[in-house]
C-alpha positions in Angstrom: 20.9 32.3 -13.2 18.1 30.1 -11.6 16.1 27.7 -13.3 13.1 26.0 -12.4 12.1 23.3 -13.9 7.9 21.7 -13.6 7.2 18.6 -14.6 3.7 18.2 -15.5 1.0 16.3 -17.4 -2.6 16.9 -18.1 -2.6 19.6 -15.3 -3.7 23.0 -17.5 -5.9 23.9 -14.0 -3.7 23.7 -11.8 0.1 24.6 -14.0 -0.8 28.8 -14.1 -0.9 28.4 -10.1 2.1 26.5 -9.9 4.0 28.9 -12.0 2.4 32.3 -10.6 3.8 30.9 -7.2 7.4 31.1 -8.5 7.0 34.4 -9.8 6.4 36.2 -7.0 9.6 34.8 -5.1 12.8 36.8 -4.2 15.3 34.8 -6.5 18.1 37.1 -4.6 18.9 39.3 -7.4 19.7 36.3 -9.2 18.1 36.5 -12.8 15.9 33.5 -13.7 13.5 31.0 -16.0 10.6 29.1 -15.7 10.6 25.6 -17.9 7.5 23.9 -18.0 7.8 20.7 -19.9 4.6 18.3 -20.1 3.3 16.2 -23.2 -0.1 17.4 -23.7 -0.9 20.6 -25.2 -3.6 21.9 -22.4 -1.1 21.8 -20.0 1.4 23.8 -22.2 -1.4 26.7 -23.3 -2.1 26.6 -19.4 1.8 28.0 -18.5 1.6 30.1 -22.1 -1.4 31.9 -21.3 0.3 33.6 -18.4 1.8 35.7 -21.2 5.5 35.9 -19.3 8.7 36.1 -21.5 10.1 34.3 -17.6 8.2 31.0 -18.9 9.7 28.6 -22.1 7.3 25.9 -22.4 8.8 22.0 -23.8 6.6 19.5 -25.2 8.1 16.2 -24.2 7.2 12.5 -25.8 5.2 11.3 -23.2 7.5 8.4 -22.1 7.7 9.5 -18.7 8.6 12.0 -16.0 12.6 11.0 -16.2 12.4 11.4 -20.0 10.9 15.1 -19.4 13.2 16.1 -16.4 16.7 14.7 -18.9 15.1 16.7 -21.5 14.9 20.3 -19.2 18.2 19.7 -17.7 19.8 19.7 -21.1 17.6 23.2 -22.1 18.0 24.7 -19.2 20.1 27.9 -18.9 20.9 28.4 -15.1 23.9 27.1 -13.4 21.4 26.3 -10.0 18.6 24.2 -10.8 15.2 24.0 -9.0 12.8 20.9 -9.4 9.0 21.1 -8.7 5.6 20.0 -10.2 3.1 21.2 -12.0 -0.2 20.0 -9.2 2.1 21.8 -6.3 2.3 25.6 -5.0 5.4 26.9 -3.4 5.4 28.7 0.1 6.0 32.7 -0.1 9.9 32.1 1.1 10.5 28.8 -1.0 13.0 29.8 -3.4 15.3 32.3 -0.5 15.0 29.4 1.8 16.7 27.0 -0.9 18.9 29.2 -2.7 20.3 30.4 1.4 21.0 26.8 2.2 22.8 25.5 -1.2 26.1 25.5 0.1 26.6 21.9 -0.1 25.4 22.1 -3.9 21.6 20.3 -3.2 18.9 21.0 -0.8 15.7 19.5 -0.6 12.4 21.3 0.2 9.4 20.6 2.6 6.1 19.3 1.6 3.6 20.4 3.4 0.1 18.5 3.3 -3.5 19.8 3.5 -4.9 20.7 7.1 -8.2 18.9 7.4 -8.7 16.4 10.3 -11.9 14.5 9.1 -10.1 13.0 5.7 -8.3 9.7 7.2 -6.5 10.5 3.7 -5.5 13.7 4.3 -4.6 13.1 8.0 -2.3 10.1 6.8 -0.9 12.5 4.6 -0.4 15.0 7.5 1.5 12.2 9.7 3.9 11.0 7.1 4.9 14.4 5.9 5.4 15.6 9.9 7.6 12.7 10.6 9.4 12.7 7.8 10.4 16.5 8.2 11.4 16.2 11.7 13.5 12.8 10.4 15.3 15.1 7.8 15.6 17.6 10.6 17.4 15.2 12.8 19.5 13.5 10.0 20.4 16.6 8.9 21.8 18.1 11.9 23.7 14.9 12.5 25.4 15.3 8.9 23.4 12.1 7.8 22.1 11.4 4.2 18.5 12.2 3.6 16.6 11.7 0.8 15.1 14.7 -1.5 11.4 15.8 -1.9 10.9 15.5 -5.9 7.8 18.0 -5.0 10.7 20.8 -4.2 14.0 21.1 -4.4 17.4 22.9 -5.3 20.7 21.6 -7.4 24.0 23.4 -8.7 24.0 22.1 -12.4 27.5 21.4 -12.0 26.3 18.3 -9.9 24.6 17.1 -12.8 27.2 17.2 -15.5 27.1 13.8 -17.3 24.7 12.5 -15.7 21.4 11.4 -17.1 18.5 9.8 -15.2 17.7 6.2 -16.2 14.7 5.8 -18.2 12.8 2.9 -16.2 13.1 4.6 -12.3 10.4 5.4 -10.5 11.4 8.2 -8.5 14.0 10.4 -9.6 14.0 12.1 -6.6 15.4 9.2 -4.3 17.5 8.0 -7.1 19.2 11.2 -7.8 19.5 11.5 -3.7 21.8 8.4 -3.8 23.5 8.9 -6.4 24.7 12.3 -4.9 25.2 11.0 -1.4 27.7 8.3 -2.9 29.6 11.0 -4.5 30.4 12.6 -1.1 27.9 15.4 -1.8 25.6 16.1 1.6 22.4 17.0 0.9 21.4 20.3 3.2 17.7 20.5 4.0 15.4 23.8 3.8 12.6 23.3 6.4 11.0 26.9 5.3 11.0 26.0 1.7 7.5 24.6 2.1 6.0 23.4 -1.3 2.3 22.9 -0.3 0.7 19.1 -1.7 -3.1 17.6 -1.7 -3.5 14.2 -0.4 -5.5 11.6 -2.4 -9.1 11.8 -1.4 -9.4 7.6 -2.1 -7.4 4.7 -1.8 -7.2 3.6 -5.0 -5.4 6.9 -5.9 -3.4 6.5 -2.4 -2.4 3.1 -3.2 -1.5 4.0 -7.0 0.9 6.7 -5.7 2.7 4.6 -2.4 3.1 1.6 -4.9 4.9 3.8 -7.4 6.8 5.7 -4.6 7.9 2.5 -2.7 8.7 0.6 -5.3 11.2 3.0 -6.5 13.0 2.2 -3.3 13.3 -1.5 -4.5 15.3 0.1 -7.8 18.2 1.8 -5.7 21.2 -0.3 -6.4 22.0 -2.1 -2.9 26.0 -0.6 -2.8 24.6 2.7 -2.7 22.0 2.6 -0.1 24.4 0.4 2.8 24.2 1.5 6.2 22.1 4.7 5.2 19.1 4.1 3.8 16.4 6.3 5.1 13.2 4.1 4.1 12.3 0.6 4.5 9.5 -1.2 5.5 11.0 -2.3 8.8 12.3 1.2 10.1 8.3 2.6 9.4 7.6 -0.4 11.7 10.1 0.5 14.3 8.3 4.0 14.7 4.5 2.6 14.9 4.6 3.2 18.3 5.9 6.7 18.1 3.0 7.1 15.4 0.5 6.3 17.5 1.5 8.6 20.6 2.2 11.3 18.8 -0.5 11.6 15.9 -3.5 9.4 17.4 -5.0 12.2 20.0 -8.6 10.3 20.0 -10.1 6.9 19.2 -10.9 7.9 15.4 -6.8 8.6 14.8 -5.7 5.8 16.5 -8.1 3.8 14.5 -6.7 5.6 11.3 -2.9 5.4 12.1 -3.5 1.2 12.5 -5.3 1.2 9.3 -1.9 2.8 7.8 0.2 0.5 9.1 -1.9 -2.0 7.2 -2.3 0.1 4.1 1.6 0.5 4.1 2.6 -3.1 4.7 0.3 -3.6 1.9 1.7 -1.5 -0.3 5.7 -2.4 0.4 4.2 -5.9 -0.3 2.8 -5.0 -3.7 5.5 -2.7 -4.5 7.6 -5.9 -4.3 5.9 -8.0 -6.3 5.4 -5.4 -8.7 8.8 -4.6 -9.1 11.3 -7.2 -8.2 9.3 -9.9 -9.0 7.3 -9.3 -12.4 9.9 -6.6 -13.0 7.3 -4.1 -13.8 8.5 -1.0 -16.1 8.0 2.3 -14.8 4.9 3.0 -17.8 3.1 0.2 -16.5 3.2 1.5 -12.7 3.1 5.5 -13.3 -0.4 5.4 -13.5 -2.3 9.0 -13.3 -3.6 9.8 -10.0 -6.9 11.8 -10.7 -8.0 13.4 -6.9 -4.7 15.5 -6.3 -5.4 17.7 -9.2 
């Protein structure tokens, strides 16, 4: 049996899409549920008014996505896991395209940003979601650790026996990729297991999300992430060139991709402060980012 789990909160408008998305996928005769957990009751009438006996709906305490996600793991009925969220659509293939490549036990997905080239948000979207897919491409042909998308993606249950996220980590999808990778567990990847995201349309809402993002990096125990971490500031600034060549086909791009640079050194800076510094809890930096709903 499959199980996907969404995570959501305060999304009733956009959580009937999400789920519809999953129900039309070939789960490969393999039987399946849908548990949608979320603390706020417009969200939950959202996945219940689809009216499928597919869907079990959680109410969760609020405290936070990890809180939610230990909660569903512990309902949840399927010995093969799927993650998503409740602001994302699946691609047509996304669950085949997982469920083919799950030999290894976990497979992450492919986000897949908005196609607009006259939103410098959207295009930065666009160039950190290309080059991080053809990094997991690479990495994953070479048999290398990458890190799972927490927008999409696939885990035997088995994996997951006694284990229980931490309550103060920002992002339980790079934690959860460590904590595999140093248990010998390769993590496949799925590039036609697209999950499709919108960007932030402002940087307050960009910053909001990279600061959370990057400063879960920060929380990765150092042992685990020797000699293989995928992300740091200084390896984005070793491929700034390759940004610019490959993404800044005019003046207005290249313009755009500098400005990231910027934008991104700022927020790795923040992220630090914010983190190791002040030792910021995850409630304080989880804050709700309005213009991707």
């Amino acid at each position: 049996m499959v199980s996907i789990i969404i995570t959501s909160k305060n999304e009733g408008k956009s959580i009937g899409q999400a789920i519809h998305a999953f129900l039309k996928q070939d789960f490969h005769q393999h039987t399946f549920e849908i548990i949608v957990v979320a603390p706020d009751e417009e969200t939950l009438q959202g996945a219940q008014a689809l009216g499928s006996d597919l869907v079990t709906t959680i109410k969760d305490t609020g405290v936070g996505k990890v809180q939610a996600l230990n909660l569903a793991i512990s309902r949840a009925n399927g010995n093969i896991l799927i993650f998503s969220d409740g602001d994302v659509v699946v691609g047509n293939l996304a669950v085949a395209a997982l469920l083919a490549k799950l030999e290894t036990g976990v497979v992450s997905g492919r986000p897949i940003a908005e196609k607009n080239s006259v939103n410098k948000y959207i295009f930065w979207q666009n160039c950190l979601f290309d080059s991080a897919h053809k990094m997991r491409l690479r990495r994953s042909a070479e048999n290398k650790f990458i890190t799972l998308s927490g927008y999409l993606f696939a885990c035997k249950k088995e994996l997951l026996r006694g284990f229980v996220f931490p309550q103060d980590i920002l992002t339980e999808d790079e934690y959860l990729s460590y904590y595999l990778f140093n248990r010998s567990i390769r993590i496949a990847y799925a590039p036609l297991a697209k999950v499709f995201v919108k960007a932030p349309k402002n940087y307050s809402d960009w910053l909001k999300q990279k600061v959370r993002t990057l400063g879960g990096s920060y929380q990765i125990p150092v042992g685990w992430k020797k000699n293989i971490a995928m992300r740091s500031f200084s390896k984005e600034s070793a491929h700034v060139f390759s940004l610019l060549s490959n993404y800044g086909k005019n003046f207005r791009q290249q313009y755009w991709l500098q400005l990231l640079f910027f934008a991104r050194l700022y927020a790795w800076i923040k992220a630090f402060f914010l983190v190791k510094i002040l030792e910021k809890n995850s409630r304080s930096l989880w804050i709700r980012v309005i213009s991707t709903k």
